[in-house]
N, C-alpha and C positions, 0 to 999 in steps of 0.2 A: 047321658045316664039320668034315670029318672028320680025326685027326690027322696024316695023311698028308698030306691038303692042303692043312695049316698049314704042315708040315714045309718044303715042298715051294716053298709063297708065301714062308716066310723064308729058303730056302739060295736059290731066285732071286734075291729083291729083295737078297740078300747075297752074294754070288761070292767075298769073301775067307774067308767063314765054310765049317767044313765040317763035319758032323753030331758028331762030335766035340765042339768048339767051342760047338754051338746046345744039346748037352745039358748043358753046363756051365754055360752063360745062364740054361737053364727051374732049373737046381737053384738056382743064388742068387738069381731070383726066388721059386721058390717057398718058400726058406727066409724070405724079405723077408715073402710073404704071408700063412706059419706064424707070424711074430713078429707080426705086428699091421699090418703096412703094410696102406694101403689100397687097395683094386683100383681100377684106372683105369676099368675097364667095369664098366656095372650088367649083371648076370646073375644067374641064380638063385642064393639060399644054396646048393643040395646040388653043384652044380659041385666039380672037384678043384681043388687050389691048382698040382696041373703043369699041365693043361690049361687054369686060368686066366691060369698063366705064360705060356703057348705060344699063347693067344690075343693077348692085351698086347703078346706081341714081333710076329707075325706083323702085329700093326693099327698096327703104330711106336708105341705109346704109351709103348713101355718101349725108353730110349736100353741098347745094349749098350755096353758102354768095351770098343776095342780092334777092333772090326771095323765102324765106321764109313766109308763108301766114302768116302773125299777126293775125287776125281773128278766126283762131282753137282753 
C-alpha cells in the first residue's frame, strides 16, 4: 500500500487526528523501532522504521494516546 493510502486509512479511521498529529505519532514510533522495540508486523528487514511506523498505526496494532475516538 502506498503512503498516501496509509495516510489516508489512518486520518479517516481517526477524524480527531489531523496530519499534523499522525506525523508526530509515525516519529515516536519510529524512534520506539530505532531503539529496539519490536515491530508488530512481520515484513521484510530492508523496510524504513517510518513506513513501518505508518504501517502499525494504519493496521491499529499501534495504540496512539490522545486521539482515541471515545465514541466507538
Amino acid at each position: 500500500m502506498k503512503i498516501q493510502e496509509l495516510t489516508a486509512k489512518i486520518l479517516d479511521n481517526n477524524p480527531s487526528m489531523d496530519r499534523y498529529q499522525l506525523a508526530i505519532a509515525v516519529s515516536k514510533r519510529t524512534d520506539e523501532l530505532l531503539n529496539g522495540a519490536i515491530s508488530k508486523l512481520s515484513v521484510a528487514k530492508n523496510i524504513k522504521a517510518a513506513d513501518l511506523a505508518l504501517m502499525e498505526i494504519a493496521e491499529g496494532l499501534v495504540r496512539i494516546k490522545g486521539f482515541v475516538d471515545i465514541e466507538k
